[in-house]
N, C-alpha and C positions, 0 to 999 in steps of 0.2 A: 808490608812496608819494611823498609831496613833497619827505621829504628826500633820499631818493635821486635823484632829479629833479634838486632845487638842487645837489648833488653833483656832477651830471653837467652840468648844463647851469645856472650860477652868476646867480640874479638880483640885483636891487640890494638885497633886502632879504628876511627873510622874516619871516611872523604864522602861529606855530603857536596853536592855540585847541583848551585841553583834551589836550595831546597824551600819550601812553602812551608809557613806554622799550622796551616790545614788544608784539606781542600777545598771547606766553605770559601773560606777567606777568599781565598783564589777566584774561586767559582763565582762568589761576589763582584771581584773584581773585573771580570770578561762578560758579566750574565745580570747586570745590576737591574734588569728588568724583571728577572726570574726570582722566585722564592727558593735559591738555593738551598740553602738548610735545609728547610722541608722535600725537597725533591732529593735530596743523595740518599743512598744507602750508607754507604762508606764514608768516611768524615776525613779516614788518613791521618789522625790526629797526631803529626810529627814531634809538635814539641813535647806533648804529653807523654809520649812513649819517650824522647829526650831524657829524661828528666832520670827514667832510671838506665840512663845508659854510663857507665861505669869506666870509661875509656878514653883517652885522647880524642878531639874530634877534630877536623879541621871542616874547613866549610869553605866553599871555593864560588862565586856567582859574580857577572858581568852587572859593570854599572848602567849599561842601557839593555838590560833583560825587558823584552816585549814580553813573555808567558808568566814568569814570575818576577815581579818587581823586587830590585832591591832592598827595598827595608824589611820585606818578608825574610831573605835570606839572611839577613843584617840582626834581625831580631831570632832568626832560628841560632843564631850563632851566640847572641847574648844568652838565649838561655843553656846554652853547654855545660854541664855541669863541672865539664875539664875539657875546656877551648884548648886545643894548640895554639892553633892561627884562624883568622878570617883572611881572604887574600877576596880582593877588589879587582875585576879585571877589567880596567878601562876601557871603554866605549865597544863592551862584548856585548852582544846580542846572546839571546838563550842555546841556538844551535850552531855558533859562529866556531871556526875551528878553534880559536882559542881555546875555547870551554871547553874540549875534548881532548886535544893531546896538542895543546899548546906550552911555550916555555914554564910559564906561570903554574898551570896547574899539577906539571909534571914534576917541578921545583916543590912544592905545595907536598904532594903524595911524596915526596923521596925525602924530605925534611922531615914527615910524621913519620915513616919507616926508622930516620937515623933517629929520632926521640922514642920509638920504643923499641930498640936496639938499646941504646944506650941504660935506657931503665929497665934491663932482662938481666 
């Protein structure tokens, strides 16, 4: 997963887009009949790895995300240990083109670029 990645190996910056605080969670979400926890292997544990991420983050998710809901991405952002921005992309769905190289998100990544420009 990326943030355990940037944890272990620090870049200048990071754009999570859509992100989940685990996979449980999630997997609860879609599967509330299933004993997820107990069935994964992987957990994905994003905010956990978060936590020693050491870098600008911004965080980028659609307010009508069907795969990952909002307040998952909303709380991955709260726990940033150094938030750039959260950017809200009204009425975007998880694979809607906005979320991929729409105004917003490209505004988003080129703003975290000029903020660690500027602090180099």
């Amino acid at each position: 997963m990326v943030t355990e990645l940037a944890a272990d190996h620090a870049p200048a910056g990071l754009v999570l887009r859509s992100p989940f605080v685990d996979l449980t969670t999630i997997g609860e979400v879609h599967y509330r009949f299933l004993p997820v926890a107990r069935l994964l292997r992987d957990k994905y544990p994003l905010v956990q790895h978060l936590a020693d991420v050491k870098v600008p983050v911004t965080v980028v998710y659609g307010s009508e995300d069907s795969i990952v809901p909002p307040d998952q991405s909303r709380a991955v952002a709260a726990a940033a240990p150094e938030l750039s921005q959260a950017v809200e992309v009204a009425g975007a769905d998880h694979n809607d083109p906005e979320l991929v190289h729409g105004d917003r998100l490209i505004a988003a990544v080129v703003e975290l670029a000029e903020q660690i420009h500027r602090s180099r």
